[in-house]
C-alpha positions as CSV (number, residue, x, y, z in Angstrom):
1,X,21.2,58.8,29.9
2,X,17.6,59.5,29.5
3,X,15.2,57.0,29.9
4,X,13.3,55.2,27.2
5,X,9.7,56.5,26.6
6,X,7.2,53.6,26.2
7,X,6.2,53.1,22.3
8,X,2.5,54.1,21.8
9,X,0.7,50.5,21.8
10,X,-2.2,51.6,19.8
11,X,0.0,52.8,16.9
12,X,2.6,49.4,16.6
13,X,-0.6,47.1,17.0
14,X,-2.6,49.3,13.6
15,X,-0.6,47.4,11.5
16,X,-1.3,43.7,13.3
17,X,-5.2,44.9,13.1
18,X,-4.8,45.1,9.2
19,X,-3.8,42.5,9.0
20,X,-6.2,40.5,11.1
21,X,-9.0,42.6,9.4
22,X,-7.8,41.5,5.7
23,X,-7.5,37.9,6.8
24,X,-11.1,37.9,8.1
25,X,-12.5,39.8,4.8
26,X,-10.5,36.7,3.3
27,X,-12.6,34.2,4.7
28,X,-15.8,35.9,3.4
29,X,-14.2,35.4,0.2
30,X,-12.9,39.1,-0.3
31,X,-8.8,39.5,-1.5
32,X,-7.7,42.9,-1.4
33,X,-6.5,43.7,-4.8
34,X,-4.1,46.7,-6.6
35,X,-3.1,49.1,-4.0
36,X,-5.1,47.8,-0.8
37,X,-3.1,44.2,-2.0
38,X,0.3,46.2,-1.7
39,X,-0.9,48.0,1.7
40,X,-1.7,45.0,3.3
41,X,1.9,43.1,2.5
42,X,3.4,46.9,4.0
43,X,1.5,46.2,6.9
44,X,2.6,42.3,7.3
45,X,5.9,43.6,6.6
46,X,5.5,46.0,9.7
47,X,4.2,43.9,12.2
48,X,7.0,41.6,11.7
49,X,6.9,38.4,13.8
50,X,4.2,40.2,15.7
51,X,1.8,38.2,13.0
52,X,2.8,35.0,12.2
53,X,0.6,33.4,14.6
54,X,-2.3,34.9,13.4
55,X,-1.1,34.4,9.5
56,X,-0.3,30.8,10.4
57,X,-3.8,30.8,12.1
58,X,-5.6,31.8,8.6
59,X,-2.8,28.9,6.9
60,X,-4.4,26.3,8.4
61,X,-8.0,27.4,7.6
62,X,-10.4,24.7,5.8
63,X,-11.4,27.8,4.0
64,X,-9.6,27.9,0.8
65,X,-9.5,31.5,0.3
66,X,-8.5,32.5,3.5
67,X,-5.6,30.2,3.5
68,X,-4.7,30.9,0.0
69,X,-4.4,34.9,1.4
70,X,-2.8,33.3,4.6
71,X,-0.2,31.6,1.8
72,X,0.7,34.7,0.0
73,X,1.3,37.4,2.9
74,X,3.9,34.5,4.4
75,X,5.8,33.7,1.4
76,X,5.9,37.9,1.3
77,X,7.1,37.9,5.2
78,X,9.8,35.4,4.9
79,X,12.3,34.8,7.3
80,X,13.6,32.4,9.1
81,X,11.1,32.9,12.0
82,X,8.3,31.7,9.0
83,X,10.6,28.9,8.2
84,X,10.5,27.6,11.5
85,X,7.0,27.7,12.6
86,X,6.5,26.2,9.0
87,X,8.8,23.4,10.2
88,X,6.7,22.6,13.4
89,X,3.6,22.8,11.8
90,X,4.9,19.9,9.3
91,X,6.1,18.0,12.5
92,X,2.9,18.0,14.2
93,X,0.9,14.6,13.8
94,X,-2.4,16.3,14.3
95,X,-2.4,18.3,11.2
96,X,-4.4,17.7,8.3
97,X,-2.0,16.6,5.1
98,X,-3.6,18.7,3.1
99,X,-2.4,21.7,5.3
100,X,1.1,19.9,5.1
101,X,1.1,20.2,1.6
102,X,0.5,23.7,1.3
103,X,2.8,24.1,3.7
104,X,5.9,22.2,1.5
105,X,4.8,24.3,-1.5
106,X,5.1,27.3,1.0
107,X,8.6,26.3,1.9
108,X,10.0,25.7,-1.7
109,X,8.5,29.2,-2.5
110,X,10.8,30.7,0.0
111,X,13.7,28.1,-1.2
112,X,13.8,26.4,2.3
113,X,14.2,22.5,2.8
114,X,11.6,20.4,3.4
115,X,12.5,19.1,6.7
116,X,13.6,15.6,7.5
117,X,10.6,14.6,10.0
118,X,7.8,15.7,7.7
119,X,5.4,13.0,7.4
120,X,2.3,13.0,5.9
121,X,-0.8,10.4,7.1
122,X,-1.2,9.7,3.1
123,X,0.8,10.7,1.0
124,X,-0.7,8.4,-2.0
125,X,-3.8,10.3,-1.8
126,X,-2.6,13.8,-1.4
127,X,-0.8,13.2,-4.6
128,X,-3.8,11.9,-6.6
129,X,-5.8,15.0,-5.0
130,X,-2.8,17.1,-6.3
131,X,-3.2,15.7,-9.5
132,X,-6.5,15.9,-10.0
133,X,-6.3,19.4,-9.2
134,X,-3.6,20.3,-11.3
135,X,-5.5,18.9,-14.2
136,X,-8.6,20.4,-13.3
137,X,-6.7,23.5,-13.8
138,X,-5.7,23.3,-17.3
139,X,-8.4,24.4,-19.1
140,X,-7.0,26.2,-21.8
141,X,-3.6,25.8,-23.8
142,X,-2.1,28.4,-22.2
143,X,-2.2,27.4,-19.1
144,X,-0.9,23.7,-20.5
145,X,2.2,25.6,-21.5
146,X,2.5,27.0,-18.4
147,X,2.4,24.1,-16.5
148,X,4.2,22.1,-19.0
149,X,7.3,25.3,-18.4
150,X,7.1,24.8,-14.5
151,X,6.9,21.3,-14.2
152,X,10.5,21.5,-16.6
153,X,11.6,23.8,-14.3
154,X,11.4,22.0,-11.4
155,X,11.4,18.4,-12.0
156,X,14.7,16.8,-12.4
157,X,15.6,15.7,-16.1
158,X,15.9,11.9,-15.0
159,X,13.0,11.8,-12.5
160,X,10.3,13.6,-15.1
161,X,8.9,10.1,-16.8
162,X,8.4,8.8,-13.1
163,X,6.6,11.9,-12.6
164,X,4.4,12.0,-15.8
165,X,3.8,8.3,-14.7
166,X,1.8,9.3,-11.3
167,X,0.2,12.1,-13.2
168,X,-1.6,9.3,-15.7
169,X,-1.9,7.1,-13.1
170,X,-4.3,9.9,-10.9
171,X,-5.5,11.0,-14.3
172,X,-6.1,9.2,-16.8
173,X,-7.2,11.0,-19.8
174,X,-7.4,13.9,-18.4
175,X,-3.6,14.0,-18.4
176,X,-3.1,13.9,-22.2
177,X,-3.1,17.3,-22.6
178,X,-0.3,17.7,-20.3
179,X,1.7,14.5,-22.1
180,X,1.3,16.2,-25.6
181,X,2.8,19.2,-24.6
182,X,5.8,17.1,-22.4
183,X,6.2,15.3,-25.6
184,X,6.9,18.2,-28.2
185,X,9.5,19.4,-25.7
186,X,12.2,19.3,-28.0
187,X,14.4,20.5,-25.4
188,X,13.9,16.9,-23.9
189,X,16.5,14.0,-24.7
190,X,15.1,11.4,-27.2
191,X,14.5,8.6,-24.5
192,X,12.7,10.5,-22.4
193,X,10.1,11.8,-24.9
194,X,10.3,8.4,-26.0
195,X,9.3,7.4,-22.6
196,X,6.7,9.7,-22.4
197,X,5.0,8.3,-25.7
198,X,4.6,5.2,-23.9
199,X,2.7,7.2,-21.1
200,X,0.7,9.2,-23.4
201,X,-0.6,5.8,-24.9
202,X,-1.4,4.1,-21.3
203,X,-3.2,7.6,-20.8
204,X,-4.7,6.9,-23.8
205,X,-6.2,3.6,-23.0
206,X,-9.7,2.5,-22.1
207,X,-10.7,1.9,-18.3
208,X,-10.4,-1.5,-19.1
209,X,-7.2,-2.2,-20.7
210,X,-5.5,0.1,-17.4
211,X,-7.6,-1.9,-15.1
212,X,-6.3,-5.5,-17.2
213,X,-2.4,-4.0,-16.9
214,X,-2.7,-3.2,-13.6
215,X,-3.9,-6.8,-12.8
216,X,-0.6,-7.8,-14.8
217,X,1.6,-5.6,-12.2
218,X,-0.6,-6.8,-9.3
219,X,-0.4,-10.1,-10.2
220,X,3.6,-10.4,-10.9
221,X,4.5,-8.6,-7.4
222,X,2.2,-11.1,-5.9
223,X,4.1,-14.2,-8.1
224,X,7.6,-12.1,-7.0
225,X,6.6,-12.2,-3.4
226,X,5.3,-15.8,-3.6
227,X,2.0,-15.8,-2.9
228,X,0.8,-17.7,-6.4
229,X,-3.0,-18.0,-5.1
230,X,-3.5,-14.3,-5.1
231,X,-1.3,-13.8,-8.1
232,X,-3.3,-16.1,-9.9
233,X,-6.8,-14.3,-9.6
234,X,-5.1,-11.0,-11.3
235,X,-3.1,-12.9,-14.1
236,X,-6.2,-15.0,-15.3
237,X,-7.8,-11.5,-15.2
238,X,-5.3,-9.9,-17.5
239,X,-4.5,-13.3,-20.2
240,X,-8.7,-12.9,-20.3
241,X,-8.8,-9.4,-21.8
242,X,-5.4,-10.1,-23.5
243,X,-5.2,-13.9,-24.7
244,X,-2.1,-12.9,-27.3
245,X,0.2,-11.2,-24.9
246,X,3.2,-14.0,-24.8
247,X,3.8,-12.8,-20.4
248,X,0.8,-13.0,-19.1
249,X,0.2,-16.2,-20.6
250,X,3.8,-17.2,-19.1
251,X,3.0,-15.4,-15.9
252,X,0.3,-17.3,-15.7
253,X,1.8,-20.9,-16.4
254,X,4.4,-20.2,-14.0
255,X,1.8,-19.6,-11.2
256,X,-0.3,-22.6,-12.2
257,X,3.0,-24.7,-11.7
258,X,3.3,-23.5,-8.6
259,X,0.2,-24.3,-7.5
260,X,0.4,-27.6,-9.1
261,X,-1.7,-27.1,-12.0
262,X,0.3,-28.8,-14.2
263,X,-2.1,-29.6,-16.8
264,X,-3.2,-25.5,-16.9
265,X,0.2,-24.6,-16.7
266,X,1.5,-26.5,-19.8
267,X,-1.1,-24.9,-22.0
268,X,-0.5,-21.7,-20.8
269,X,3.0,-22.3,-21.2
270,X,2.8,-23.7,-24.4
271,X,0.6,-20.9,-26.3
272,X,3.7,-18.0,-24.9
273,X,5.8,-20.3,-26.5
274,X,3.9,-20.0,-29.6
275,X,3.6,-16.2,-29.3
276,X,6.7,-15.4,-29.3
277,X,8.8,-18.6,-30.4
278,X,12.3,-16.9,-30.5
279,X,11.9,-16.1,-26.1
280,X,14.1,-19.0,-24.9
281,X,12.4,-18.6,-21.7
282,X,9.1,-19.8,-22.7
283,X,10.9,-23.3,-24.0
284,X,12.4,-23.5,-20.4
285,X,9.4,-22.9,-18.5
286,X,7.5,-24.9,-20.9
287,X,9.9,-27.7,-20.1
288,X,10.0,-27.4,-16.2
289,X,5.8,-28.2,-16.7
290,X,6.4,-31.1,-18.6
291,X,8.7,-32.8,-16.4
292,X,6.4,-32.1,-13.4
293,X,3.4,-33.3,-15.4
294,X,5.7,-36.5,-15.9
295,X,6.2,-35.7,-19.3
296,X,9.8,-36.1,-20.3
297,X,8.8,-36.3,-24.0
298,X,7.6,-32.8,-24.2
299,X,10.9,-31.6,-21.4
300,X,12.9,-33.3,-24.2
301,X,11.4,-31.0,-27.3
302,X,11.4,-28.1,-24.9
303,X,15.0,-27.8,-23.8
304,X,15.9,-29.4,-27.8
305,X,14.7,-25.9,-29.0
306,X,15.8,-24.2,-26.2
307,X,19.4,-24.8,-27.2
308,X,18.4,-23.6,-30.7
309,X,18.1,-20.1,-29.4
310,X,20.1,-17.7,-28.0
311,X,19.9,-17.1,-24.1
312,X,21.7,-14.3,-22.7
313,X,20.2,-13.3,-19.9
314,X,21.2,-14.2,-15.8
315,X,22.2,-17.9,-15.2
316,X,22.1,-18.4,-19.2
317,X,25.3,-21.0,-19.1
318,X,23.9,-23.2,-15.8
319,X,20.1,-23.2,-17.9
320,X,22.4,-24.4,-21.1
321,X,24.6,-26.9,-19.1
322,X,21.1,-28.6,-17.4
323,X,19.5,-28.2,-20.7
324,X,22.0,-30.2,-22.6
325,X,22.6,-33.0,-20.1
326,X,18.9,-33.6,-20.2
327,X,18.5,-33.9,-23.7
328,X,22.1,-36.0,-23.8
329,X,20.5,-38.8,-20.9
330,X,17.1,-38.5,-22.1
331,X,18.4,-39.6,-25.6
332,X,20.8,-42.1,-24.0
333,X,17.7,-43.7,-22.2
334,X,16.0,-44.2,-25.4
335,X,18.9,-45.6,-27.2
336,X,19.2,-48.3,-24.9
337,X,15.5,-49.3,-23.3
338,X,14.1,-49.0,-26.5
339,X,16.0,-50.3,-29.2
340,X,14.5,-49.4,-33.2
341,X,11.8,-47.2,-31.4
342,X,11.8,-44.0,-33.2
343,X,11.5,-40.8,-31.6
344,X,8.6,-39.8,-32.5
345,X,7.0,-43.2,-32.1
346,X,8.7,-42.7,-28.4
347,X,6.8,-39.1,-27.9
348,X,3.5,-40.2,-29.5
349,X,3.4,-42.9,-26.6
350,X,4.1,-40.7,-23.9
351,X,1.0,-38.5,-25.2
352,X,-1.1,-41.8,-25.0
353,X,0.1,-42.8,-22.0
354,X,-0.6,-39.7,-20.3
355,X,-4.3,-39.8,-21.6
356,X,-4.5,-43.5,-20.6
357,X,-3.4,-42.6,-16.8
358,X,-5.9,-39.8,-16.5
359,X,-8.8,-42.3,-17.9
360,X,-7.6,-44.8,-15.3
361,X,-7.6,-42.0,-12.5
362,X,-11.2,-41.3,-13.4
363,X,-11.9,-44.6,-13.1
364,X,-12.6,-45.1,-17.0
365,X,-11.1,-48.9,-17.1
366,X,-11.9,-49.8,-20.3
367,X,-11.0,-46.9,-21.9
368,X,-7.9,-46.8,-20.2
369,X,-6.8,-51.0,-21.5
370,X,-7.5,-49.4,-25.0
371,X,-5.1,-46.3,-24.2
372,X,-2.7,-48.5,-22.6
373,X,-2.2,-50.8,-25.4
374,X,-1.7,-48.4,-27.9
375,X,1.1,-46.9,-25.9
376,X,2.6,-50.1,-25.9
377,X,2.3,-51.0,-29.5
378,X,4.0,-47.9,-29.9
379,X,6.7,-48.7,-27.3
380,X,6.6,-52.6,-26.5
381,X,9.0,-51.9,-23.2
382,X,7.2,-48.9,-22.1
383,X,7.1,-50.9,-18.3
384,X,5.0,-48.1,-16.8
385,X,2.4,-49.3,-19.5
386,X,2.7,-52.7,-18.6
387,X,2.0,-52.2,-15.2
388,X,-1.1,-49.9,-15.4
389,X,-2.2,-51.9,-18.3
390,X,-2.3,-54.2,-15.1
391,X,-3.6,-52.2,-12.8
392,X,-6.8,-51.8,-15.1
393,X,-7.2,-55.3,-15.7
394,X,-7.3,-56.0,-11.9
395,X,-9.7,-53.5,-11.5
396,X,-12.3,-55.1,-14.3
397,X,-11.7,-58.5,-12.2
398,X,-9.5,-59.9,-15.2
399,X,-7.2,-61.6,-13.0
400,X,-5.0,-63.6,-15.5
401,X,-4.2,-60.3,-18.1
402,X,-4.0,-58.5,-14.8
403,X,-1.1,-61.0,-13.8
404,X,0.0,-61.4,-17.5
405,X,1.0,-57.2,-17.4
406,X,2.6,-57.1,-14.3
407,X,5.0,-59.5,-14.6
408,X,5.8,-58.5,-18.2
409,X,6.5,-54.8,-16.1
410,X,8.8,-56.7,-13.8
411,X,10.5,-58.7,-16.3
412,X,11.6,-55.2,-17.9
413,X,11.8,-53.0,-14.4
414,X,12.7,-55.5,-11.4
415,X,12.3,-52.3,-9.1
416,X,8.6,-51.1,-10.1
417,X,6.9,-51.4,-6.9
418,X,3.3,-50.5,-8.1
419,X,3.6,-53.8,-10.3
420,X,4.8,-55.9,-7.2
421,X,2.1,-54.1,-5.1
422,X,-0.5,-55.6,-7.2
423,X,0.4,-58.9,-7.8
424,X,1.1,-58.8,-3.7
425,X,-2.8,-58.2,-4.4
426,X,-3.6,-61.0,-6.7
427,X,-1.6,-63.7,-4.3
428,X,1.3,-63.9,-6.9
């Protein structure tokens, strides 16, 4: 057999110089075009493997039109040799994700997977970079349609309002266009163009109504994840800019109560209740502030109207079983201590009382006798009134009402302690 002449080295590399020569005419910003375009994929062709390396070179070039010229002579080489290095490239932590990007949309081009190990460094601002270029693009209807057509194409049915989601939330405005065009898809089921109506009108919002409904978001993962101080700063932010929007307010209430600003919480609570009465919710929560603000009165009217509305959602029929046991005791309780006191006398006293307590707190002592004995002309064996009634007497140095009160509280509650406390105090 005869031996095999040697190739001529100068004529298999022509085609690898080509190459190399386009790529560097590329990076002075010169593309071939018409037939020197369709020589120079002939000559990747050629060369084969032989110019990967250099093609993956130009691909990861901070020069845009080298790498865009890198892109298109490797989607036109293909293989599985392409497909590989492509692979690597995505696997190696030192490259740029801006690189890794184009090198995904390289891979889909030549129907490839993306690989399980590809990671990106941030992926959350490659997207909004990807966004904002996309958008940038669209500068005439045309090319709306266009994009409108591919993002159809290649964006699953269920997943395209998630998708439309990240493109307002990069974009803003700048994506209604795009959401217009999504919308008058008629090809689209109802709910989804339904879902991207929604969108379009977030797109459409001013800076600060986004900024006030992200606080809302921010604010309830915070609540969810129970930190109730840092969800607090967001939600007061958002019930600000939006005093009549029934959740916030709620939100809001429920973070105060956890924080144990019962006072703020109620009226929070109280004004979502207004805004949307027929939300059995808001009577619950509303009623969960009252009783920790020591106001059974207002639990009572909560979790009355409560059971006046319908409440189907999780643990309904344990909120409904608590709900009417506390209305059943709390209306036993009045039946018995406080025989011919009406209910309404009954709530109007708790109100006083509660005004009284916080006048006595602040040290108000005179103001809180007068509060005091209203409650109790109101509700003559209110015994809590008795024996603050007391308590502010002692403090003005009125020893004898001071002792009158607390042993009228004692006489009607043999266990009140604060009333024993203080006659321990006055030596009785």
């Amino acid at each position: 057999m005869a031996a095999r002449q040697p190739q001529d080295i100068s004529k298999s590399l022509a085609p690898l110089r080509t190459v190399v020569q386009s790529l560097q005419q590329s990076a002075q910003g010169l593309i071939p075009a018409g037939n020197a375009r369709r020589s120079a994929v002939r000559c990747v062709r050629t060369a084969g493997n032989a110019a990967v390396p250099t093609l993956l070179r130009a691909f990861s070039s901070d020069n845009e039109t080298e790498s865009s010229w890198a892109y298109y002579l490797l989607a036109r080489l293909g293989g599985q040799r392409v497909i590989g290095k492509i692979g690597l490239l995505l696997a190696d932590p030192e490259i740029a994700d801006a690189i890794k990007a184009r090198a995904m949309g390289l891979l889909s081009e030549l129907d490839a997977p993306i690989p399980p190990h590809a990671a990106l460094h941030d992926p959350e601002a490659l997207l909004e970079r990807s966004v904002k270029d996309l958008l940038k693009s669209l500068d005439e209807d045309g090319e709306v349609v266009q994009a409108v057509d591919l993002i159809v194409e290649q964006v699953p049915e269920p997943e395209l309002p998630a998708f439309a989601a990240e493109v307002v939330r990069h974009g803003g405005k700048r994506a209604l266009p795009l959401l217009d065009a999504l919308c008058q898809r008629k090809d689209l089921p109802a709910e989804s163009r339904a879902e991207l109506g929604e969108l379009r009108r977030q797109a459409a919002a001013s800076k600060a109504e986004r900024a006030a409904a992200q606080a809302l978001d921010r604010g309830l993962e915070y609540l969810e994840a129970g930190r109730p101080r840092a969800a607090k700063r967001r939600l007061e932010r958002y019930v600000a800019s939006n005093p009549g929007h029934a959740e916030g307010r709620s939100a809001l209430g429920i973070c105060l109560l956890q924080l144990d600003a019962h006072e703020e919480a109620l009226a929070h609570l109280t004004e979502a209740a207004t805004l949307e009465p027929d939300e059995p919710l808001h009577r619950w929560n509303l009623a969960a502030a009252a009783k920790q603000s020591e106001r059974m009165g207002g639990a009572y009217l909560a979790l009355r109207e409560y059971l006046t509305l319908t409440d189907d959602g999780d643990g309904a029929a344990p909120r409904r079983a608590e709900a009417r046991s506390f209305v059943r005791a709390y209306e036993r309780m009045l039946r018995d201590s406080h025989p011919g006191v009406t209910l309404s006398d009954y709530l109007r006293g708790e109100e006083l009382f509660a005004r009284a307590y916080a006048a006595l707190e602040e040290g108000a002592h005179e103001e809180a006798v007068r509060g005091f004995e209203a409650v109790l002309a109101l509700v003559p064996r209110h015994y809590p009134s008795w024996g603050n009634l007391g308590a502010a007497y002692l403090s003005l140095a009125r020893k004898k009402d001071a002792e009158r009160c607390l042993q009228q509280a004692l006489a009607l509650n043999p266990d009140y302690a604060l009333a024993r406390k203080n006659l321990e105090l006055l030596g009785g």
